[in-house]
C-alpha positions in Angstrom: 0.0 0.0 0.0 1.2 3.8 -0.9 -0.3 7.1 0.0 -2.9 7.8 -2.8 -2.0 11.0 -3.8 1.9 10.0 -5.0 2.6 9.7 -8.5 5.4 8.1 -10.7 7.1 8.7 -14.4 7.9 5.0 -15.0 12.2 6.4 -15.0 13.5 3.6 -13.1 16.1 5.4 -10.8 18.2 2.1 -10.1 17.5 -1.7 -10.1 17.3 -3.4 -6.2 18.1 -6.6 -4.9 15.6 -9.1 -2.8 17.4 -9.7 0.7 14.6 -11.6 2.0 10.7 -12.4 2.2 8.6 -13.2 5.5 5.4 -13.7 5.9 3.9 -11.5 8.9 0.5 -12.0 9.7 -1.8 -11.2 6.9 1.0 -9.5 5.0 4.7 -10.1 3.7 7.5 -8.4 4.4 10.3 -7.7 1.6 13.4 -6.4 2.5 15.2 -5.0 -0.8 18.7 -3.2 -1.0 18.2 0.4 -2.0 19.7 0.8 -5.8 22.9 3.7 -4.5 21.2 6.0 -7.7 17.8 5.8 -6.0 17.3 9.1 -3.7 17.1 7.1 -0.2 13.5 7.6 1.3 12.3 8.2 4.7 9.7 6.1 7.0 6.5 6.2 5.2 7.4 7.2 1.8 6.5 5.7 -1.0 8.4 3.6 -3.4 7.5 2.0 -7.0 9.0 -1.5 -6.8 8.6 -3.6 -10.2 5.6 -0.6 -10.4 4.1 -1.6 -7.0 3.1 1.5 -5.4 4.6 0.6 -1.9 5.6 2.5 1.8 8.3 2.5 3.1 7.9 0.4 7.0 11.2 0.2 7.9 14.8 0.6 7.6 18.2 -0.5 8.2 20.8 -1.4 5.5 18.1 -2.0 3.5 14.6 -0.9 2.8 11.1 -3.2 4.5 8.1 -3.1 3.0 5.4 -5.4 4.2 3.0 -6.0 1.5 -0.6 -6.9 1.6 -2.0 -9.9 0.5 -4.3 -8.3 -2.6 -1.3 -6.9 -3.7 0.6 -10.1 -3.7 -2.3 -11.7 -5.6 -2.6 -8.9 -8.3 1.2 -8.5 -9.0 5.0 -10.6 -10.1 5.6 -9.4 -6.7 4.5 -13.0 -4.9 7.5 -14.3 -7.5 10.1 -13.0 -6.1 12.5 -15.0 -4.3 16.0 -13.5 -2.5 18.2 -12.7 -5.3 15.8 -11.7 -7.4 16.3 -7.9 -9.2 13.8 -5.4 -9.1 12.9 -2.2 -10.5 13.0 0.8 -8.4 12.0 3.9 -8.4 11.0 7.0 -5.4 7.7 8.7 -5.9 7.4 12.1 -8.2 8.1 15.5 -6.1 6.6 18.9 -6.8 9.6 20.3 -9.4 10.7 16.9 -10.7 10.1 16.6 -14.4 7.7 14.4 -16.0 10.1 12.8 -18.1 8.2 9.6 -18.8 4.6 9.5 -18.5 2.1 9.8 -15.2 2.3 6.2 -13.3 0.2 5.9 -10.7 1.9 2.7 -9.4 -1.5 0.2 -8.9 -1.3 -2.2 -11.0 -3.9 -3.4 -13.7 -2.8 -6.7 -14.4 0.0 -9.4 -14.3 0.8 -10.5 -18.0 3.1 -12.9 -19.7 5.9 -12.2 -21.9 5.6 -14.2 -25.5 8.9 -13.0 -26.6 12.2 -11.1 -25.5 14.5 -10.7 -28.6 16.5 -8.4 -30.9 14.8 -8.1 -34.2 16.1 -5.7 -37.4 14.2 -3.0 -35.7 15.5 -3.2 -32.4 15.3 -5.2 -29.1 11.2 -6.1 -29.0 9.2 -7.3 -25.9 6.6 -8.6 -26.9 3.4 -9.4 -24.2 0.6 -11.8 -24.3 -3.0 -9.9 -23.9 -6.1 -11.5 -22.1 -9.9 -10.0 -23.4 -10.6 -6.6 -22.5 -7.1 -5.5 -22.8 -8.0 -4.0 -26.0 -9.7 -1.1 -25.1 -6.9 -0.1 -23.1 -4.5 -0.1 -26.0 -3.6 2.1 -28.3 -0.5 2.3 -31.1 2.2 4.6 -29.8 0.1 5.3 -27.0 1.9 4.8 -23.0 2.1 1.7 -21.0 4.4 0.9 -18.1 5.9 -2.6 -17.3 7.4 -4.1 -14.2 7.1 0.0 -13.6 8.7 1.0 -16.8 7.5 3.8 -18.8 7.2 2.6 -22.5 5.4 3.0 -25.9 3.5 0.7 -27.4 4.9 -0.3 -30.7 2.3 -2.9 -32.6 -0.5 -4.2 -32.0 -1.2 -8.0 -32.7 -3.4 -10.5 -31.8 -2.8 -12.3 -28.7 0.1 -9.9 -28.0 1.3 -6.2 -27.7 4.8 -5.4 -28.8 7.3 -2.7 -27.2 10.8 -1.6 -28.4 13.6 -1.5 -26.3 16.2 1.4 -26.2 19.9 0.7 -25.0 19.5 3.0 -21.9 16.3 1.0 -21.0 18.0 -2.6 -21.7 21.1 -1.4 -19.6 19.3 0.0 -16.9 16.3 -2.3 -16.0 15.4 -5.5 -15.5 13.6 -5.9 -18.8 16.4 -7.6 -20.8 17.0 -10.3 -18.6 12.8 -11.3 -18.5 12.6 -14.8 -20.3 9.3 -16.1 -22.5 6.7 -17.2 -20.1 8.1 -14.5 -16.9 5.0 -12.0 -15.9 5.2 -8.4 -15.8 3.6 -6.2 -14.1 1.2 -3.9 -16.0 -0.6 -0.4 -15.5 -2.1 0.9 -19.1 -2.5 4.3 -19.8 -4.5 6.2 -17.3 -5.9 8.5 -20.2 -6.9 4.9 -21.8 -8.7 3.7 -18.3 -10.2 7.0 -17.6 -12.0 7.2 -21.8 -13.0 3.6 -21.9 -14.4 4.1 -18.7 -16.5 7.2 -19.9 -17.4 5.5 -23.1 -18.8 1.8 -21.1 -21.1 4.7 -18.9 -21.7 6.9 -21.7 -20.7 10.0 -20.5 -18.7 10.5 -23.7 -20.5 9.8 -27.1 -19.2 10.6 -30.6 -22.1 12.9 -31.0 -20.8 14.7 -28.5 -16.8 14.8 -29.4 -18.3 15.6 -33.1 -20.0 18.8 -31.3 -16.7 19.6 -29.8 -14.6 18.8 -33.0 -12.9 15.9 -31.8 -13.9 13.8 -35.0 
């Protein structure tokens, strides 16, 4: 759990390491090193791990967070195991620039990667798509995975496909995700927020033809 108000860009500012997992009480508590290029936060503050929105509940070398058990359900984040790398990334302040897109660190969906290969057009990721997931989608429009802002490339059946820059391969956990790993995934809160409006019909085309939309 996070405070609701904090926000994300999906810039991962370093990649963490799992020191260990307990289960306490109705929740579990991960301990994860802080990356040394992720701003070190206080008690309480909020913290995107693999795109988790997540507070901080302790510290000592390392960061605690104890995470509820919806979240566990809903996320990669019951996958982890000590070891295990994860993306990290401290919540937006007021003058920070917006240099991905706005993440609001809940997560839609866990989905599983189809493929994870170079191909003449560049490294391409591609995920696997359950119904409904559609609507959410759009060509060149934003998506985040594992907590990483991206652009969606193509659009296929079955699968969505996203291209990998250098910086992002280098600098995430992305490249090293094998076929059949989950990712985390938040789509587009534009994209939630119109198909929402259009299944309740406060948005018509009549309307967006009035407003010269279409």
């Amino acid at each position: 759990m996070c405070k609701g108000a904090d926000v994300f860009t999906g810039i991962i500012s370093g990649i963490g390491e799992v020191k260990s997992i307990a289960r306490k009480g109705l929740s579990t508590r991960l301990e994860i090193t802080c990356a040394e290029t992720v701003e070190t936060p206080g008690l309480g503050d909020s913290v995107a791990v693999n795109g988790v929105c997540l507070s901080v509940t302790g510290k000592n070398n390392n960061l605690v967070f104890d995470v509820v058990r919806n979240t566990l359900n809903m996320t990669n984040l019951k996958r982890l195991k000590p070891g295990s790398a994860v993306n990290m990334e401290g919540a937006l302040r007021l003058g920070d620039a917006l240099s991905g897109h706005m993440v609001s660190g809940h997560i839609d969906a866990e989905r599983a990667i189809k493929s994870n290969r170079k191909t003449s057009r560049g490294w391409a990721l591609d995920i696997g798509i359950c119904p409904g997931d559609e609507r959410y989608l759009v060509a060149r429009g934003s998506i985040a995975l594992d907590g990483v802002s991206l652009t969606v490339g193509e659009l296929s059946r079955g699968f969505f496909r996203v291209f990998l820059i250098p910086h992002t391969l280098g600098n995430t956990t992305l490249r090293s995700k094998k076929t059949g790993d989950y990712v985390n995934v938040e789509f587009d809160m534009t994209a939630k927020y119109a198909a929402r409006a259009k299944q309740t019909g406060s948005v018509t085309e009549e309307m967006l033809r009035e407003k010269g939309f279409v």
